[in-house]
N, CA, C and O of each residue as an XYZ file, in Angstrom:
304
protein
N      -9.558    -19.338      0.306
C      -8.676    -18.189      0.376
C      -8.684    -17.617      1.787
O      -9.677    -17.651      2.514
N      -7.493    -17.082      2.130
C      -7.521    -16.589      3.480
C      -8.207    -15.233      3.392
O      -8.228    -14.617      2.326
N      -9.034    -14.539      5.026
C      -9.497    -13.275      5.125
C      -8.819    -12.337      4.237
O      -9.447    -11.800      3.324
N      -7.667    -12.118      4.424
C      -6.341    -11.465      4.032
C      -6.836    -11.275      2.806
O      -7.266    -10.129      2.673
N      -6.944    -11.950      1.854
C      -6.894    -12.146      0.421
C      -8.303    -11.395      0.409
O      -7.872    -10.272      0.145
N      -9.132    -11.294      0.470
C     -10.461    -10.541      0.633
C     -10.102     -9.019      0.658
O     -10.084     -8.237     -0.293
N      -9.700     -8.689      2.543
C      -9.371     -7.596      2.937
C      -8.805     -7.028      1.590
O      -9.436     -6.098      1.088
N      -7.592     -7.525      0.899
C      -6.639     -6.733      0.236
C      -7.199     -6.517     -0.928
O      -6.915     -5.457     -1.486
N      -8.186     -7.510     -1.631
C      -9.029     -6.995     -2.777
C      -9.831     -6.036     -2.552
O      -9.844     -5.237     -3.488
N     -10.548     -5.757     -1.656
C     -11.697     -4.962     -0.908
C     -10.432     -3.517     -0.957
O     -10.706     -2.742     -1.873
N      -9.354     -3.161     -0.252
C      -8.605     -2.352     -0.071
C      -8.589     -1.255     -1.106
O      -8.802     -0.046     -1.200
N      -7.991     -2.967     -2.308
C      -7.831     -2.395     -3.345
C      -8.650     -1.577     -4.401
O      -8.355     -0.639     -5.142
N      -9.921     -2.380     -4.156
C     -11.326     -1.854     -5.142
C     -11.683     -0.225     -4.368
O     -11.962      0.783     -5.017
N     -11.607     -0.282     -3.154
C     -12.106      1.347     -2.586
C     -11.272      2.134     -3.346
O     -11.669      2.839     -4.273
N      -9.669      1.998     -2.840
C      -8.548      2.717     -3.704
C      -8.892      3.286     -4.799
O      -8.873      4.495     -5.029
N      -9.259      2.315     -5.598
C      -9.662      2.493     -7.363
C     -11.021      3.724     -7.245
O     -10.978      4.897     -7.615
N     -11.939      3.136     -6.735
C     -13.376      3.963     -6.745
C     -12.926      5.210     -6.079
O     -13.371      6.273     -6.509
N     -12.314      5.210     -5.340
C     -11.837      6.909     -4.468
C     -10.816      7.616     -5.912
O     -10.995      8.831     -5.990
N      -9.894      7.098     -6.931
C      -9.134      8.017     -6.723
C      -9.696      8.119     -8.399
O      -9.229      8.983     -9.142
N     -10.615      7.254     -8.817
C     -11.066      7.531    -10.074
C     -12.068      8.541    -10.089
O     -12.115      9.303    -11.055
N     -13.103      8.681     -8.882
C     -14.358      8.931     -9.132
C     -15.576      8.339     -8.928
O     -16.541      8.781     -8.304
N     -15.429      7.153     -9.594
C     -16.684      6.707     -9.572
C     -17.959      6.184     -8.895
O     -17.825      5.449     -7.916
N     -19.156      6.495     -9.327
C     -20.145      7.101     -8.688
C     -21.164      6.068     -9.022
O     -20.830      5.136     -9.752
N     -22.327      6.143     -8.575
C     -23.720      5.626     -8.895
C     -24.611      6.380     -9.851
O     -24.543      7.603     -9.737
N     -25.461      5.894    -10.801
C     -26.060      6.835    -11.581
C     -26.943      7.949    -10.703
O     -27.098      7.622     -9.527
N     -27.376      8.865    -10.994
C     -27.685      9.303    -10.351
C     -27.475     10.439     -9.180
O     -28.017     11.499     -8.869
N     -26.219      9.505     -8.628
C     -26.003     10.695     -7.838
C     -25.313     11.922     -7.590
O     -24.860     12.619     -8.497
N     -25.226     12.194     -6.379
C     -24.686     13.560     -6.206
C     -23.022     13.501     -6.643
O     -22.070     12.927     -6.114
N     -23.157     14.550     -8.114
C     -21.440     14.974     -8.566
C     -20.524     15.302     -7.506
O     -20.564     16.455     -7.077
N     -19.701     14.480     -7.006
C     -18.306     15.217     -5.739
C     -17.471     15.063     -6.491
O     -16.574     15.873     -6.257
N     -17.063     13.913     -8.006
C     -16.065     13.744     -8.054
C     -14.803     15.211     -8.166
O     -13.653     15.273     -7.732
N     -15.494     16.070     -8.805
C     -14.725     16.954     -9.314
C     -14.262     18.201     -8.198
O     -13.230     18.839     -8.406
N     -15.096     18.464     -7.050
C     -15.143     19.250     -5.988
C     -13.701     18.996     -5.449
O     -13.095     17.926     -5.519
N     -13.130     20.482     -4.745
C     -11.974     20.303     -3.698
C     -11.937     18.969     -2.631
O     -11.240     17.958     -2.722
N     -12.512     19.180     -2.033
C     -12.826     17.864     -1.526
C     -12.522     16.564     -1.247
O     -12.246     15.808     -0.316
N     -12.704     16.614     -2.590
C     -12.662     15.035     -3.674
C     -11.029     14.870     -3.668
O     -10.449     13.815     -3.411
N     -10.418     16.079     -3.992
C      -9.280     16.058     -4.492
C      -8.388     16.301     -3.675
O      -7.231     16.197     -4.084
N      -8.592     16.654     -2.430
C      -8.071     17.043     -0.940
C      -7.745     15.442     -0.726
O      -6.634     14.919     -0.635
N      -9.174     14.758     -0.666
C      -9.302     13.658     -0.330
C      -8.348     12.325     -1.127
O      -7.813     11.361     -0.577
N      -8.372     12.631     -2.359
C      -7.419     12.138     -2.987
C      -5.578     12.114     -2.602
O      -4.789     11.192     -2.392
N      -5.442     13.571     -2.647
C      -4.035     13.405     -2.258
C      -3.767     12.897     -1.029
O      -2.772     12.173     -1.060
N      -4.520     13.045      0.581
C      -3.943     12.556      1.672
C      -4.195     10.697      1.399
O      -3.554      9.923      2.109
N      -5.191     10.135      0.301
C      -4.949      8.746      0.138
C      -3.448      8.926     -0.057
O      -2.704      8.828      0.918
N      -2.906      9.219     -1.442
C      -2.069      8.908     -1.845
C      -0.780      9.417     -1.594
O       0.326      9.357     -2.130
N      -1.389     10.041     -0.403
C      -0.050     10.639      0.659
C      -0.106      9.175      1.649
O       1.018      8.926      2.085
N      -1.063      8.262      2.050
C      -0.471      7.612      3.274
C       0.045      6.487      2.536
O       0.953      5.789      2.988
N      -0.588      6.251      1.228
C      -0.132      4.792      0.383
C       1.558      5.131      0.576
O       2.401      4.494      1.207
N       1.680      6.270     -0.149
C       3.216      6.592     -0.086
C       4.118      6.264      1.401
O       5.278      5.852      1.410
N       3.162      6.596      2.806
C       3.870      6.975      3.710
C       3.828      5.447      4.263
O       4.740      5.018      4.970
N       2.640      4.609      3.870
C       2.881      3.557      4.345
C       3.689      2.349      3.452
O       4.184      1.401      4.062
N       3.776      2.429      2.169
C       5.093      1.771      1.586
C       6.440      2.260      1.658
O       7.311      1.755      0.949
N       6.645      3.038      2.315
C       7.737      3.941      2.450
C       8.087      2.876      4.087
O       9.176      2.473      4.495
N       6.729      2.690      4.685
C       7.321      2.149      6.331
C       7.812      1.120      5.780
O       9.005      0.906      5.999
N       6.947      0.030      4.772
C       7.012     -1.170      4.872
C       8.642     -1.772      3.981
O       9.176     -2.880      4.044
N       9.087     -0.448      3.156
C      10.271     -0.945      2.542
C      11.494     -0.732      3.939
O      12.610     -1.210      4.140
N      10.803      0.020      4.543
C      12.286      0.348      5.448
C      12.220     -0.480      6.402
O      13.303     -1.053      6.526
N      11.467     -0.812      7.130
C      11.104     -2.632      7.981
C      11.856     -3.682      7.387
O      12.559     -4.495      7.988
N      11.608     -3.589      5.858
C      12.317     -4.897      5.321
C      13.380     -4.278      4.949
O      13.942     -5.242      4.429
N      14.032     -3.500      4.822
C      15.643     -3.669      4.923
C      15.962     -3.273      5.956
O      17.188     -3.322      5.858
N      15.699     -2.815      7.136
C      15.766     -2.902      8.515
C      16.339     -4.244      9.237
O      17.383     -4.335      9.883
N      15.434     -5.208      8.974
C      15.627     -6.515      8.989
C      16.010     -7.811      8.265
O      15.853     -8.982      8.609
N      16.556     -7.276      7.165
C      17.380     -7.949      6.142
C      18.613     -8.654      6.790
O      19.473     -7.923      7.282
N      18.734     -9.644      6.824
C      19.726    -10.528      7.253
C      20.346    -11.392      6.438
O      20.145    -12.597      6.287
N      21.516    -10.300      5.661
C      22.487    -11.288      4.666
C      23.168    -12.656      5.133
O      23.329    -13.673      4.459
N      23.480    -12.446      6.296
C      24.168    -13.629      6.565
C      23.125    -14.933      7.642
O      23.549    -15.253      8.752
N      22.012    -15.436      7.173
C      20.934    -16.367      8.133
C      21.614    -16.921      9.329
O      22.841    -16.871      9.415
N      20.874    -17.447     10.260
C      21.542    -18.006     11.692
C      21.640    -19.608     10.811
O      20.790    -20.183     10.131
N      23.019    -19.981     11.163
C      23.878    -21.021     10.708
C      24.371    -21.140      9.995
O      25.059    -22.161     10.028
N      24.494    -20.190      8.632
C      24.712    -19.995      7.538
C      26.403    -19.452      7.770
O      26.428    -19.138      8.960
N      27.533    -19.252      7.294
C      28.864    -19.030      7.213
C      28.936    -18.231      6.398
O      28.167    -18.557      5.493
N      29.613    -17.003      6.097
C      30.267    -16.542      4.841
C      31.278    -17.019      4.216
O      32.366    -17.373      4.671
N      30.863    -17.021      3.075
C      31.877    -17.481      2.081
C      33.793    -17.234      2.077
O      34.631    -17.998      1.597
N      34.079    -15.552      2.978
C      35.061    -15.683      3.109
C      35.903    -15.988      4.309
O      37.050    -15.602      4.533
N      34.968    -16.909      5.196
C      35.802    -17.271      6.333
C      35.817    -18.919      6.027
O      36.052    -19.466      7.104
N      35.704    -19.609      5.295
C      35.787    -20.820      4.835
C      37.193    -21.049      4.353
O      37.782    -20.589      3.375
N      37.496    -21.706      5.099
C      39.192    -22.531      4.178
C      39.356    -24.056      3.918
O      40.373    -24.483      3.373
């Protein structure tokens, strides 16, 4: 598997553990503190801000018509 494929599982597992809570036995309660929940929304403020870049990149650069490709209505 490529790095990539790692990185993005790894990404993904923090994601989960940050916006659930979860903790080690034992330790010190934050989940429930301001904090926690401060911390929560600016995650899920940049997830937003950064799928928000990545949809507008790709239709930014959307190219209906490919290099060599013709449209259909200039064909006779």
């Amino acid at each position: 598997m490529s790095p990539f494929v790692y990185l993005a599982v790894t990404v993904i597992l923090v994601g989960v553990v940050a916006l659930t809570g979860i903790g080690p036995k034992g330790g010190k309660p934050v989940a429930r503190t301001r904090l926690m929940k401060t911390a929560r929304l600016f995650l899920v403020a940049g997830v937003l801000l950064f799928a928000g870049l990545g949809v507008a990149a790709a239709v930014r650069h959307f190219d209906p018509h490919p290099a060599g490709a013709t449209p259909s209505s200039s064909v006779r």
